[in-house]
Biotite code that builds the C-alpha atoms (Angstrom):
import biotite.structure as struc

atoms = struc.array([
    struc.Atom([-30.516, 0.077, -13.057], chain_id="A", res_id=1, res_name="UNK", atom_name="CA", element="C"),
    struc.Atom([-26.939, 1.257, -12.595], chain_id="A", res_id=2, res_name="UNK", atom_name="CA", element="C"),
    struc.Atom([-26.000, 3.541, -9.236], chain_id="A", res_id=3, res_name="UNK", atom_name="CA", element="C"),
    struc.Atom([-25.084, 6.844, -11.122], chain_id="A", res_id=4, res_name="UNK", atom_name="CA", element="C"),
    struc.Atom([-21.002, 6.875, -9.551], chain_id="A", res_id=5, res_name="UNK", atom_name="CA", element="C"),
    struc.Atom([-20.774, 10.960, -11.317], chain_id="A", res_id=6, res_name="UNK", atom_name="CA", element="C"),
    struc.Atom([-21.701, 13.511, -8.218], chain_id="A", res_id=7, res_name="UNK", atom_name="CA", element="C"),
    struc.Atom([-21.832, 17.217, -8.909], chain_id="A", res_id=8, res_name="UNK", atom_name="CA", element="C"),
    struc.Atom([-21.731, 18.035, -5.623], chain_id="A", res_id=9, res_name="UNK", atom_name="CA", element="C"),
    struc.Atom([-19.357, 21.027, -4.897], chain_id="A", res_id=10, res_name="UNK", atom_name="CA", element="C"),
    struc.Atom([-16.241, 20.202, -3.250], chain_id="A", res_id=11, res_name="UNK", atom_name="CA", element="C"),
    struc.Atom([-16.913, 22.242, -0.700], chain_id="A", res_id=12, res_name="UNK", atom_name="CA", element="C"),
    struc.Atom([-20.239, 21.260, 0.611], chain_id="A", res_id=13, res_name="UNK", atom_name="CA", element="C"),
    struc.Atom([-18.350, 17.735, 1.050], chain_id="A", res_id=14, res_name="UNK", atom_name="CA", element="C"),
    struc.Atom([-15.766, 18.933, 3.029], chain_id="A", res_id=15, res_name="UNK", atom_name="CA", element="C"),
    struc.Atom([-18.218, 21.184, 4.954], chain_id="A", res_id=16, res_name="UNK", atom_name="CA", element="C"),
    struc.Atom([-20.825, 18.499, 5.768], chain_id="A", res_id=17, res_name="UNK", atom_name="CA", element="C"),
    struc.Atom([-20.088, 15.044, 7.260], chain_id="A", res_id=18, res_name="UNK", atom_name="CA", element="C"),
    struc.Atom([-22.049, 11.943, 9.022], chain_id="A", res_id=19, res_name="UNK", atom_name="CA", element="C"),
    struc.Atom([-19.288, 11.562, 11.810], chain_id="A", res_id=20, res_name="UNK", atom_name="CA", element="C"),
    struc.Atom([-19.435, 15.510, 12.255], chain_id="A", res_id=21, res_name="UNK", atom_name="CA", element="C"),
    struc.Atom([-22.973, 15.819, 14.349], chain_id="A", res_id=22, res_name="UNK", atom_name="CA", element="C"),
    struc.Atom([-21.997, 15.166, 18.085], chain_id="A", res_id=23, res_name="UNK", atom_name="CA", element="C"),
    struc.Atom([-24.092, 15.603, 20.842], chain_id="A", res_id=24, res_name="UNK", atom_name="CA", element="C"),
    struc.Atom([-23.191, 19.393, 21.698], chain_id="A", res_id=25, res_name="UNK", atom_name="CA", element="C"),
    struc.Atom([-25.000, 19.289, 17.933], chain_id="A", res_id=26, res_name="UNK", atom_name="CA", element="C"),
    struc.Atom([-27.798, 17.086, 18.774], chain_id="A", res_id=27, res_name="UNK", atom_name="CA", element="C"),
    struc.Atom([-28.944, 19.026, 21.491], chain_id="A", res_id=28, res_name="UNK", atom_name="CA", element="C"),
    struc.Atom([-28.714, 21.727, 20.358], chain_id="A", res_id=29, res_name="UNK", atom_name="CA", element="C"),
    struc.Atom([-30.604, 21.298, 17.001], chain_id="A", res_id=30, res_name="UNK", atom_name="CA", element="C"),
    struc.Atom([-32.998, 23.373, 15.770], chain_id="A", res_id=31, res_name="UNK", atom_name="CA", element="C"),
    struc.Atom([-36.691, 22.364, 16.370], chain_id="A", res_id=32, res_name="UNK", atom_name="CA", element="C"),
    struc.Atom([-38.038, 23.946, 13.595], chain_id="A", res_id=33, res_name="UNK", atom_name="CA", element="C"),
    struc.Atom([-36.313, 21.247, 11.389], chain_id="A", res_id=34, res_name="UNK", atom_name="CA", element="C"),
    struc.Atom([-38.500, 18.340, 12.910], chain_id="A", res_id=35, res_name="UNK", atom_name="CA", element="C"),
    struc.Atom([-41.186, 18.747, 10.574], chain_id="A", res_id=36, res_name="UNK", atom_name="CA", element="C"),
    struc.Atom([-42.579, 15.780, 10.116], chain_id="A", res_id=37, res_name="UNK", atom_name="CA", element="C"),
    struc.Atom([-45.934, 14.849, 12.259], chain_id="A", res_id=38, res_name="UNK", atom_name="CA", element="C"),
    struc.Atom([-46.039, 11.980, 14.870], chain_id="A", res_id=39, res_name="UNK", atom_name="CA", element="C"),
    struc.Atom([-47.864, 9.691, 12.736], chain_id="A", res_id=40, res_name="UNK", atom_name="CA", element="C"),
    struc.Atom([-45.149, 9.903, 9.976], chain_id="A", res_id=41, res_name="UNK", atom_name="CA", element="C"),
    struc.Atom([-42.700, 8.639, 12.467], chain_id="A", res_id=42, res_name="UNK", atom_name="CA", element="C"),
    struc.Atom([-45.057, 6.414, 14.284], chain_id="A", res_id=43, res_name="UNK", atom_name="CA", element="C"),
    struc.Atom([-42.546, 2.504, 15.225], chain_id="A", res_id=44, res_name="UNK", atom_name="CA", element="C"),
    struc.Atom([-43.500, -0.615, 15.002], chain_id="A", res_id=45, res_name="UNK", atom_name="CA", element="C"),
    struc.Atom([-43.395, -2.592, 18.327], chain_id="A", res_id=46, res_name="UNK", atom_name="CA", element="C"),
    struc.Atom([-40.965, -5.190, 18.851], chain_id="A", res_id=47, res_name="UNK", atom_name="CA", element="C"),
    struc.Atom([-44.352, -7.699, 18.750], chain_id="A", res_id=48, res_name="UNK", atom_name="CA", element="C"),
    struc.Atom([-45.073, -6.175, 15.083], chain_id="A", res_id=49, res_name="UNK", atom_name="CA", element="C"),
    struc.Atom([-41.710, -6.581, 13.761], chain_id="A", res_id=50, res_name="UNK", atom_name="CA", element="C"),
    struc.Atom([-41.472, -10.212, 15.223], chain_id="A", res_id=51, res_name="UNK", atom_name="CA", element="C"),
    struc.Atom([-44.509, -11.035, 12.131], chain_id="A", res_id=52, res_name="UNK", atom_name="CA", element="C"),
    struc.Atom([-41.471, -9.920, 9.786], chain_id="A", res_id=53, res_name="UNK", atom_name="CA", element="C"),
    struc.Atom([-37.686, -11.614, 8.212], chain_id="A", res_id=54, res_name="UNK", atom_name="CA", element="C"),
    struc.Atom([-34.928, -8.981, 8.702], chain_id="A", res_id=55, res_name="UNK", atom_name="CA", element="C"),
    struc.Atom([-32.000, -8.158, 6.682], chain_id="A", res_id=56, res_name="UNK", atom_name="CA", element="C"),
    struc.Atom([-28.689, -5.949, 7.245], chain_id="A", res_id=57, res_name="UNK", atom_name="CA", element="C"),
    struc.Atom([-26.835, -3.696, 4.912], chain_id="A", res_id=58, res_name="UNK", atom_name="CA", element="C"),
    struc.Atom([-24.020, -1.222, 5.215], chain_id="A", res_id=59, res_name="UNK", atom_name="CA", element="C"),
    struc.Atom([-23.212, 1.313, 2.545], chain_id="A", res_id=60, res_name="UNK", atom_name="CA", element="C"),
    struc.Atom([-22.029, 4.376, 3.879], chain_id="A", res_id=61, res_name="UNK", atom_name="CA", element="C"),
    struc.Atom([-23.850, 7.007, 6.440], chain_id="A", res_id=62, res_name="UNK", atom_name="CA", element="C"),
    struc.Atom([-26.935, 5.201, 8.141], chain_id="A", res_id=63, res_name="UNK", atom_name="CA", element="C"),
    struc.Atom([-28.762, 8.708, 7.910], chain_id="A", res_id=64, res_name="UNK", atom_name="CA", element="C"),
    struc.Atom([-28.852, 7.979, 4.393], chain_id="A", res_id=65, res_name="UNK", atom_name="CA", element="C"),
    struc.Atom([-29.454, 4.427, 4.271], chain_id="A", res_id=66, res_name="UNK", atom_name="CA", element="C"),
    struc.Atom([-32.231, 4.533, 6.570], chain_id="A", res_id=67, res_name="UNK", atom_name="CA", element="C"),
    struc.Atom([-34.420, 6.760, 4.388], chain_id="A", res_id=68, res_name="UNK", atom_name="CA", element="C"),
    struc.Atom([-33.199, 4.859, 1.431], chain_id="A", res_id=69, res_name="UNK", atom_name="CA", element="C"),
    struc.Atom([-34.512, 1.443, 2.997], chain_id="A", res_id=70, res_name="UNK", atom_name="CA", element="C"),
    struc.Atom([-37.794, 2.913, 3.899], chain_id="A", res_id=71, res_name="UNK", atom_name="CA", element="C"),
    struc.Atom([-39.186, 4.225, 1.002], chain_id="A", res_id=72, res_name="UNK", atom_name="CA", element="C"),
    struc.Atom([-39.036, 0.720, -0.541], chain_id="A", res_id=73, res_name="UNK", atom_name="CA", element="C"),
    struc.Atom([-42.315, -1.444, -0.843], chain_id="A", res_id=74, res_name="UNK", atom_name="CA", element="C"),
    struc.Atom([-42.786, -4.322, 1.764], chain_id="A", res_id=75, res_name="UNK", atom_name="CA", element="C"),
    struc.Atom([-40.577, -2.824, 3.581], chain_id="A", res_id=76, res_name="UNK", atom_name="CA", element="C"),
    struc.Atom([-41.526, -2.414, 7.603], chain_id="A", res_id=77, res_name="UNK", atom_name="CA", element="C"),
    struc.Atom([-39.393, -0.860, 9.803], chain_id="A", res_id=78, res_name="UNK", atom_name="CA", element="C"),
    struc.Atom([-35.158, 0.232, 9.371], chain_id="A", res_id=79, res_name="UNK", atom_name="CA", element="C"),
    struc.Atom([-33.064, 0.766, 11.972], chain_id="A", res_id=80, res_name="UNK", atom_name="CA", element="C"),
    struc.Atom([-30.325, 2.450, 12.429], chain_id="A", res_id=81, res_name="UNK", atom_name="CA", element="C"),
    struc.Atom([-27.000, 1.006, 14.310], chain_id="A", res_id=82, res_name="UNK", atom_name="CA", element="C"),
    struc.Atom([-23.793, -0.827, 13.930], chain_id="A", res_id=83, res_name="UNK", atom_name="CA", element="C"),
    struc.Atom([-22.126, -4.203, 13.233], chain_id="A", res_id=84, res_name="UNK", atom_name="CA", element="C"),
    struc.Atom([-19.623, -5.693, 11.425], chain_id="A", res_id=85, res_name="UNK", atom_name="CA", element="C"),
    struc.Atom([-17.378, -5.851, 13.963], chain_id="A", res_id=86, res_name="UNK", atom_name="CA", element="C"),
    struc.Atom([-16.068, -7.372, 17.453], chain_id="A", res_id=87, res_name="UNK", atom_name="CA", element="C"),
    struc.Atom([-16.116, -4.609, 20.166], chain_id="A", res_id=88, res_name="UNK", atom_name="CA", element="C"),
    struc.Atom([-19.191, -5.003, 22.361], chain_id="A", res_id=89, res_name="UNK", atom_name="CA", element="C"),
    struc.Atom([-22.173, -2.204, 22.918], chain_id="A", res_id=90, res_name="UNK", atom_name="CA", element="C"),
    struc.Atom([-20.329, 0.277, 20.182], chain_id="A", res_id=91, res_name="UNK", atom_name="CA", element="C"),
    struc.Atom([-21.018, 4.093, 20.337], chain_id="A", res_id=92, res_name="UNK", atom_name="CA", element="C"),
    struc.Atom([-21.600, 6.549, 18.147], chain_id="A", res_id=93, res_name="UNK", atom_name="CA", element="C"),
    struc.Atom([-18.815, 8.548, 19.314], chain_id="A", res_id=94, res_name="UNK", atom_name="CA", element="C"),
    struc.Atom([-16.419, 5.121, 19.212], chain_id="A", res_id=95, res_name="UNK", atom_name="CA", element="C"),
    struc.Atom([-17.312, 4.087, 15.804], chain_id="A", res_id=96, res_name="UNK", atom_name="CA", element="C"),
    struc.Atom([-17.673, 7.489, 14.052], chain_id="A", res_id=97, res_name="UNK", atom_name="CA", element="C"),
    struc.Atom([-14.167, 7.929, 15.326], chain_id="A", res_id=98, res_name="UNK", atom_name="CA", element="C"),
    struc.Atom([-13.097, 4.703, 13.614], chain_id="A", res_id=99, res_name="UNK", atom_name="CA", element="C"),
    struc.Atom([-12.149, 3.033, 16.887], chain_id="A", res_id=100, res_name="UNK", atom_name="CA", element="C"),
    struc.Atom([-13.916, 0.256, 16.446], chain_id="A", res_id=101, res_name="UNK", atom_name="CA", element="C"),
    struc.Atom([-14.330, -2.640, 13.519], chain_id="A", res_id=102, res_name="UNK", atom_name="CA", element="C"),
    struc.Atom([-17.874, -2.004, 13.192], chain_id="A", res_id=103, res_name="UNK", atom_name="CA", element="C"),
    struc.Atom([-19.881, -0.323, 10.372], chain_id="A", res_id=104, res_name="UNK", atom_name="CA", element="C"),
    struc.Atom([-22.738, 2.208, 10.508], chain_id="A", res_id=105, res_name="UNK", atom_name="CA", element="C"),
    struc.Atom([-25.320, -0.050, 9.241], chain_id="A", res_id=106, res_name="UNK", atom_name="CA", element="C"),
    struc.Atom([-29.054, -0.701, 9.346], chain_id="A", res_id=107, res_name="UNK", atom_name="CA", element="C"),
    struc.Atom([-31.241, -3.452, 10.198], chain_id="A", res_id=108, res_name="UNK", atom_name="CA", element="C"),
    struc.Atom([-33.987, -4.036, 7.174], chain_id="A", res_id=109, res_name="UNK", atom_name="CA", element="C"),
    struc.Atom([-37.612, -5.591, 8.631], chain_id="A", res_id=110, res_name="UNK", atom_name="CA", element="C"),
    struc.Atom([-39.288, -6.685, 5.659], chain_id="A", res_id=111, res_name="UNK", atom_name="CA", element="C"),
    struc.Atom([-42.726, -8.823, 3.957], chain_id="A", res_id=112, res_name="UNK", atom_name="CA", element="C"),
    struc.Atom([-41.237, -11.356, 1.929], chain_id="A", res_id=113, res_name="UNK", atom_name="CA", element="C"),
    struc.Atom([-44.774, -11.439, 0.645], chain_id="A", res_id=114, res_name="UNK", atom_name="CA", element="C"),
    struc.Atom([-43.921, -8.282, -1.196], chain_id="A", res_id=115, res_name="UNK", atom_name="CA", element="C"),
    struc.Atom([-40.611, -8.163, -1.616], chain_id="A", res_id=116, res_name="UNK", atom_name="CA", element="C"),
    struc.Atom([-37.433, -10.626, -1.438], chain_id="A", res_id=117, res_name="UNK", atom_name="CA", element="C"),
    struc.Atom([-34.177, -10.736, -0.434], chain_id="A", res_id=118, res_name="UNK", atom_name="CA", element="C"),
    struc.Atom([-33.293, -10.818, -4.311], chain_id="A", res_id=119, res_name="UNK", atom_name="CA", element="C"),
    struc.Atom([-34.249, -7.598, -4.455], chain_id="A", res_id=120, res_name="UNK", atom_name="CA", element="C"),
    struc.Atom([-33.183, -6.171, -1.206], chain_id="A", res_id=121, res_name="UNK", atom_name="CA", element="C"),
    struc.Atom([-30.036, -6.632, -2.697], chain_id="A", res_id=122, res_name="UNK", atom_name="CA", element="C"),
    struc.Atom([-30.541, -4.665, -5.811], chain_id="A", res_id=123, res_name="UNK", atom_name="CA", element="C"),
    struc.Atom([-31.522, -2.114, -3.615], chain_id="A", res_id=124, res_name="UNK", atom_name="CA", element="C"),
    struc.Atom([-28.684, -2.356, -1.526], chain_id="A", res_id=125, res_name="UNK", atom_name="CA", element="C"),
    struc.Atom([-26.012, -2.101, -4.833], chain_id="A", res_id=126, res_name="UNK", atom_name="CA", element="C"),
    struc.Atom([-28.239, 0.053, -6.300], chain_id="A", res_id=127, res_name="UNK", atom_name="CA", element="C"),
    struc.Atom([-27.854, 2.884, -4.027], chain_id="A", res_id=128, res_name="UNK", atom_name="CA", element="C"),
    struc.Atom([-24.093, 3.242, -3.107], chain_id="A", res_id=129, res_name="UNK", atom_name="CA", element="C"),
    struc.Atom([-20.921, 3.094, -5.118], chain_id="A", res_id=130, res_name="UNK", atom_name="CA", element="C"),
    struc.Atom([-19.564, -0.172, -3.971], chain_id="A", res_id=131, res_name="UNK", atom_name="CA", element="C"),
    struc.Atom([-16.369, 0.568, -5.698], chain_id="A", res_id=132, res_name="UNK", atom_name="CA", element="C"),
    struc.Atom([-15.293, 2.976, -3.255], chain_id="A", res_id=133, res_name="UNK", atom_name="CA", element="C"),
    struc.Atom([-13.184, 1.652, -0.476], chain_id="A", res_id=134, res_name="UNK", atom_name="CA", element="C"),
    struc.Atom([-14.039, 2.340, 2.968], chain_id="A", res_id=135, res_name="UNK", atom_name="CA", element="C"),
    struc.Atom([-16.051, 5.540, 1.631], chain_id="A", res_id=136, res_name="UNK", atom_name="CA", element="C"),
    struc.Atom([-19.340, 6.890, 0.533], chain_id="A", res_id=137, res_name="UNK", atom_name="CA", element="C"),
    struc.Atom([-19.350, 10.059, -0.528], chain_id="A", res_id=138, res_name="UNK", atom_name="CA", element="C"),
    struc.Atom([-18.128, 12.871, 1.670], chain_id="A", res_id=139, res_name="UNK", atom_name="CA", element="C"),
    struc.Atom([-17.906, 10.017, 4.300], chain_id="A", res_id=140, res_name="UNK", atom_name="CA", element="C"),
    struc.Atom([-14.520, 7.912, 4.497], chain_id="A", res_id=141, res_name="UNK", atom_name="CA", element="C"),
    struc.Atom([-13.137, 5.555, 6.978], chain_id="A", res_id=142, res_name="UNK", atom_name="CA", element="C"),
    struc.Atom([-13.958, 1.905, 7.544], chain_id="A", res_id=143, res_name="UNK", atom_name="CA", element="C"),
    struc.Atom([-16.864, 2.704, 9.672], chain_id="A", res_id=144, res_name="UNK", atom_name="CA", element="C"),
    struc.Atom([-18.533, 3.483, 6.456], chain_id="A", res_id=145, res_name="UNK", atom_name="CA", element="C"),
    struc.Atom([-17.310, 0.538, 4.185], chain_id="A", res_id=146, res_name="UNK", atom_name="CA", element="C"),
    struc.Atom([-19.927, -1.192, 1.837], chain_id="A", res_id=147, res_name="UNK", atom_name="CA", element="C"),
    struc.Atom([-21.180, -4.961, 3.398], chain_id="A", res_id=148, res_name="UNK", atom_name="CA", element="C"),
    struc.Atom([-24.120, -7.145, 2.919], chain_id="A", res_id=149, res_name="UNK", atom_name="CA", element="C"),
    struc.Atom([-24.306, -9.180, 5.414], chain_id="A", res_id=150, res_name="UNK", atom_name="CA", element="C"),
    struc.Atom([-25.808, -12.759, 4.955], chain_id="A", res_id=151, res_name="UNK", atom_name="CA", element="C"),
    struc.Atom([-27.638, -15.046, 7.982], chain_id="A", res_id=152, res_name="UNK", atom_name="CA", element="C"),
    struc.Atom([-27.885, -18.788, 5.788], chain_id="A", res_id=153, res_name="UNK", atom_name="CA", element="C"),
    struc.Atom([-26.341, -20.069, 2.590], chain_id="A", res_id=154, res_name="UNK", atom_name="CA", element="C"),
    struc.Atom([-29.355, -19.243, 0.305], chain_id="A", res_id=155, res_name="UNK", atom_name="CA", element="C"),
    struc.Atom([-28.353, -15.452, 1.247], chain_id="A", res_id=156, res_name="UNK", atom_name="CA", element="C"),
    struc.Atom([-24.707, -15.831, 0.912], chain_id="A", res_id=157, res_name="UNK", atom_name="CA", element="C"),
    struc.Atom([-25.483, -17.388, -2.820], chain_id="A", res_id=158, res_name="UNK", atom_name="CA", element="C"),
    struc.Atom([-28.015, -14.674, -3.890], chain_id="A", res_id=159, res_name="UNK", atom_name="CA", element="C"),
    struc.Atom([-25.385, -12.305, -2.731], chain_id="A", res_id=160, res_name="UNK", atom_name="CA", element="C"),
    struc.Atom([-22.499, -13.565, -4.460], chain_id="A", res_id=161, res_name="UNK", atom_name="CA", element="C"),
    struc.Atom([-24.452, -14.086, -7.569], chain_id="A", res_id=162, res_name="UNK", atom_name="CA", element="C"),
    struc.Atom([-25.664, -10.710, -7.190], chain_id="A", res_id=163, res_name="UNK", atom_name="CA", element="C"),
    struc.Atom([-21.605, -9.459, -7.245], chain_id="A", res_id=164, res_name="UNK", atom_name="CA", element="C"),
    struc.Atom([-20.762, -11.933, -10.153], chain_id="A", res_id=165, res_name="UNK", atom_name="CA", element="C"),
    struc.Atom([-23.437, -10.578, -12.591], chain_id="A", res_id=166, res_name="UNK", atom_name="CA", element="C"),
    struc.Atom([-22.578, -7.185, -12.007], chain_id="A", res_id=167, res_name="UNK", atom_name="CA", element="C"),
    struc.Atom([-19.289, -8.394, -12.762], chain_id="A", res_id=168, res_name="UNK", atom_name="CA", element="C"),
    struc.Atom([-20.004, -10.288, -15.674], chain_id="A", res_id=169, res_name="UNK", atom_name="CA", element="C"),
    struc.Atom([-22.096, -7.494, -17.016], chain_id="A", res_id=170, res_name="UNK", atom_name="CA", element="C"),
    struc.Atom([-19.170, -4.515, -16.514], chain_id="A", res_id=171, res_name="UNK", atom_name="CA", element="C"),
    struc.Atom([-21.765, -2.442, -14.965], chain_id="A", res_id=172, res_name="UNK", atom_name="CA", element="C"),
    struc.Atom([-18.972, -0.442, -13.012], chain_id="A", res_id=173, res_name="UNK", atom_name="CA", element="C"),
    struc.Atom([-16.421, -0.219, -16.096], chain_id="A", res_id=174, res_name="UNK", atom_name="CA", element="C"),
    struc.Atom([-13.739, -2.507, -14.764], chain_id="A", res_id=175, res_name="UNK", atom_name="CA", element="C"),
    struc.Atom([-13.615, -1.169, -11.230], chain_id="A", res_id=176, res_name="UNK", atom_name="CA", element="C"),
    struc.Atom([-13.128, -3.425, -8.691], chain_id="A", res_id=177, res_name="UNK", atom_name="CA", element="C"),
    struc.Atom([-16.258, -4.068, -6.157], chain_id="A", res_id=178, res_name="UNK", atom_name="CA", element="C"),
    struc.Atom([-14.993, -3.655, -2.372], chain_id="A", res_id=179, res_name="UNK", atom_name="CA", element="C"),
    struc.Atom([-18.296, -4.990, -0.592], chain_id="A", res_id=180, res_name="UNK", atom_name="CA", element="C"),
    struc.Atom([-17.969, -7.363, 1.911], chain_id="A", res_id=181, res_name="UNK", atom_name="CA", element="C"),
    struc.Atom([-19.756, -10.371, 2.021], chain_id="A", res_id=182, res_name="UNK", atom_name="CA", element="C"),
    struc.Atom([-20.000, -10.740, 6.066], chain_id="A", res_id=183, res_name="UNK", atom_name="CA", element="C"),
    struc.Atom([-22.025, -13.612, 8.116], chain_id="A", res_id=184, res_name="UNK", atom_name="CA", element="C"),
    struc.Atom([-23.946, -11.752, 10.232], chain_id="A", res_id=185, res_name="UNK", atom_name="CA", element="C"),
    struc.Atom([-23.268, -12.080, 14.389], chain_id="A", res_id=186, res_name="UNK", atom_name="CA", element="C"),
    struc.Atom([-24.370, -9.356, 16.086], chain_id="A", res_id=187, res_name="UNK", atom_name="CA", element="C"),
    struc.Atom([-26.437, -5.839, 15.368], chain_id="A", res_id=188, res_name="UNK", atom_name="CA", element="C"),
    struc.Atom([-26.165, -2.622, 17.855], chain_id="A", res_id=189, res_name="UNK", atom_name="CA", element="C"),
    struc.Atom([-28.598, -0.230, 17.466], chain_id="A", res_id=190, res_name="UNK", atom_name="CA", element="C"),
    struc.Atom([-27.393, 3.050, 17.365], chain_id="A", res_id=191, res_name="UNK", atom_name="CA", element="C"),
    struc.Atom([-28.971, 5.939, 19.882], chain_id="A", res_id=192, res_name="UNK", atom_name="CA", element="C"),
    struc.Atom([-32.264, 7.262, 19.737], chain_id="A", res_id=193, res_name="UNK", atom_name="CA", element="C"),
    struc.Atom([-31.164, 10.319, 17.611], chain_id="A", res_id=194, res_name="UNK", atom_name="CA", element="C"),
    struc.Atom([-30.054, 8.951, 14.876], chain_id="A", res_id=195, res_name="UNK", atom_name="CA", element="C"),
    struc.Atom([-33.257, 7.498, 14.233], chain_id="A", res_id=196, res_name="UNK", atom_name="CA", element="C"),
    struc.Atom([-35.528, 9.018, 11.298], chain_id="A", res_id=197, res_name="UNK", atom_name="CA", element="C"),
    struc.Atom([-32.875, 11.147, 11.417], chain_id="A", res_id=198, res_name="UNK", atom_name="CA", element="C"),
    struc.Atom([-33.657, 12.507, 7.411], chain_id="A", res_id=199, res_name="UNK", atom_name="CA", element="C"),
    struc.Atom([-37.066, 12.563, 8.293], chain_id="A", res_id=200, res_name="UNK", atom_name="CA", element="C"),
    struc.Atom([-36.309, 15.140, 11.628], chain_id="A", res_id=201, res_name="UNK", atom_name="CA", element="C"),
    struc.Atom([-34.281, 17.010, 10.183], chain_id="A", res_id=202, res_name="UNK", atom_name="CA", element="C"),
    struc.Atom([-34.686, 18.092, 6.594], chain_id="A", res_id=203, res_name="UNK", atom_name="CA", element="C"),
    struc.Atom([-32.672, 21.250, 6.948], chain_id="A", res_id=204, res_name="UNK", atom_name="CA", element="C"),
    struc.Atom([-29.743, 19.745, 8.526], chain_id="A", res_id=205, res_name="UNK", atom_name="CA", element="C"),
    struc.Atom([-27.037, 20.856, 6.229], chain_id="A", res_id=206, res_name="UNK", atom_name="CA", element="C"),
    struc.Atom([-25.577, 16.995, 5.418], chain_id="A", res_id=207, res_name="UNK", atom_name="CA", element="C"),
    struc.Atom([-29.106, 16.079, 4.676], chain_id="A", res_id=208, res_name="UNK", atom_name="CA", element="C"),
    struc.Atom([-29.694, 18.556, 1.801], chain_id="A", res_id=209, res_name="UNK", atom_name="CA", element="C"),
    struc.Atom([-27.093, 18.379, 0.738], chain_id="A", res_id=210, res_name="UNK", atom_name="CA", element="C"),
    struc.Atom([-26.065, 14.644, 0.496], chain_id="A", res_id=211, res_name="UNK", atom_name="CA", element="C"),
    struc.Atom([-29.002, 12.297, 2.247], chain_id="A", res_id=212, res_name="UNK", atom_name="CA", element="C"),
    struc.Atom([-32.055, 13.537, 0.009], chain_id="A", res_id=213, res_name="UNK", atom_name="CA", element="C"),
    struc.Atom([-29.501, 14.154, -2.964], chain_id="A", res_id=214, res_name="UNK", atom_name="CA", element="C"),
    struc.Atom([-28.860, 10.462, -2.451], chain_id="A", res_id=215, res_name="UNK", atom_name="CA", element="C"),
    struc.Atom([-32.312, 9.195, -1.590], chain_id="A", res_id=216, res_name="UNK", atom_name="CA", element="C"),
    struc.Atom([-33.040, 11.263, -4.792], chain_id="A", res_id=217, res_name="UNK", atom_name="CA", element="C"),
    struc.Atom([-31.328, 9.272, -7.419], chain_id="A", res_id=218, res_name="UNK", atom_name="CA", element="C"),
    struc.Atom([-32.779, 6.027, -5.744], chain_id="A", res_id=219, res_name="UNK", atom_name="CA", element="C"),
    struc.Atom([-35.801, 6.861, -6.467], chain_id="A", res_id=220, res_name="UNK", atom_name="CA", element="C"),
    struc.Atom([-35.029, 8.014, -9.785], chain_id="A", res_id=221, res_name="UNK", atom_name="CA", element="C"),
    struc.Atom([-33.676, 4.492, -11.107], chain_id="A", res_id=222, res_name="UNK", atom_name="CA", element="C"),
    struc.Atom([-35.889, 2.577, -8.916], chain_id="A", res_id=223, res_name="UNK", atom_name="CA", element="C"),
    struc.Atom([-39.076, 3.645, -8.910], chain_id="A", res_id=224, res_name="UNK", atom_name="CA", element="C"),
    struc.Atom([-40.791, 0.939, -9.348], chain_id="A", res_id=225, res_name="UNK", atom_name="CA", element="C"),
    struc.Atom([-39.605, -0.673, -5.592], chain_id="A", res_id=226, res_name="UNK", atom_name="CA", element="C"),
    struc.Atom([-40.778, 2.248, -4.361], chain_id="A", res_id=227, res_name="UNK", atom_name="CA", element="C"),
    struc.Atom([-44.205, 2.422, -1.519], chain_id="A", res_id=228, res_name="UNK", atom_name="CA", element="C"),
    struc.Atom([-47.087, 4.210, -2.901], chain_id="A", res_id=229, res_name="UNK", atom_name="CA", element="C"),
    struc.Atom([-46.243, 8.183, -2.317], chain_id="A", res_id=230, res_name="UNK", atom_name="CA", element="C"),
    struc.Atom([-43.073, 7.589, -2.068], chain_id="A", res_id=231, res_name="UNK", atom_name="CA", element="C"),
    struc.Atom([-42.011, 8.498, -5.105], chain_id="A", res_id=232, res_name="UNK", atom_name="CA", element="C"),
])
């Protein structure tokens, strides 16, 4: 299950729709009639309910889109959106979107490894981004949005460097070099309430249709079989 690197997305729409482009004027002044979804759908876990469950952290581009990539995946809990990656203390959106920071948009992954593992947490991370594409997913480019899995022991580390070396060995990205970042992890910020469920609010936000579900979209095509029960 290879991440399909050929987009047909028009030129334009990439130019014309960004992650780093919503700012607060935006955000406040959103349409409501994009927050479709009903309470229930975006019902959160307490804190007490996510203590039952191991956490992992992945960045790979616009957390919009890896959010809603993360969730729809079996055994998976709860994702968060925020940043790490880097040094600078209590980020913001506005600081790291702006690439003045060393952190990454990333999101923090509360999982059952009853029914799924870290193993393939992983093939869900590579499996939904280009990791070949420095500092830059899609219409997205800077470091903020560079591609890292981030590791908390050894046994991580190892499944993610095996991971790299048999996609490696096996040529799946024809020679290109793969720019992910294998990063300890220190320290995750979560980002500001908006930018949570963010897909799921706002389904006719113009970045969303036209690059988060696009996205979301060929994940489930190639991995269907990770994927929660309606999900699909």
């Amino acid at each position: 299950m290879r991440y399909i690197q050929h987009l047909f997305m028009a030129v334009a729409i990439l130019l014309a729709t960004s992650c780093q482009s919503k700012t607060k004027q935006d955000k406040l002044s959103e349409n409501t009639s994009e927050k479709t979804k009903t309470p229930e759908m975006l019902e959160k876990l307490s804190p007490q309910d996510l203590s039952k469950y191991e956490t992992a952290y992945f960045a790979s581009g616009c957390f919009w889109c890896v959010e809603a990539i993360f969730e729809s995946v079996r055994g998976v809990k709860e994702v968060i959106s925020g940043y790490s990656g880097g040094t600078e203390k209590n980020p913001t959106y506005e600081m790291v979107g702006g690439g003045q920071t060393s952190h990454a948009e990333a999101v923090e992954v509360y999982y059952d490894p009853k029914e799924i593992s870290f193993v393939e947490l992983v093939q869900v991370f590579f499996g939904s981004h280009d990791p070949t594409t420095l500092n830059r997913q899609g219409p997205d480019r800077g470091t903020q949005y560079r591609s890292i899995a981030f590791y908390k022991n050894d046994d991580e580390k190892k499944i993610i460097e095996s991971y790299i070396q048999a996609l490696k060995d096996q040529d799946v990205y024809s020679g290109a070099l793969i720019t992910t970042e294998v990063t300890a992890f220190t320290k995750f910020y979560e980002a500001e309430d908006y930018h949570q469920d963010y897909e799921k609010k706002h389904p006719n936000n113009s970045y969303i249709r036209n690059v988060s579900i696009p996205r979301l979209n060929r994940f489930k095509a190639n991995f269907g079989d990770y994927l929660k029960e309606g999900a699909h």
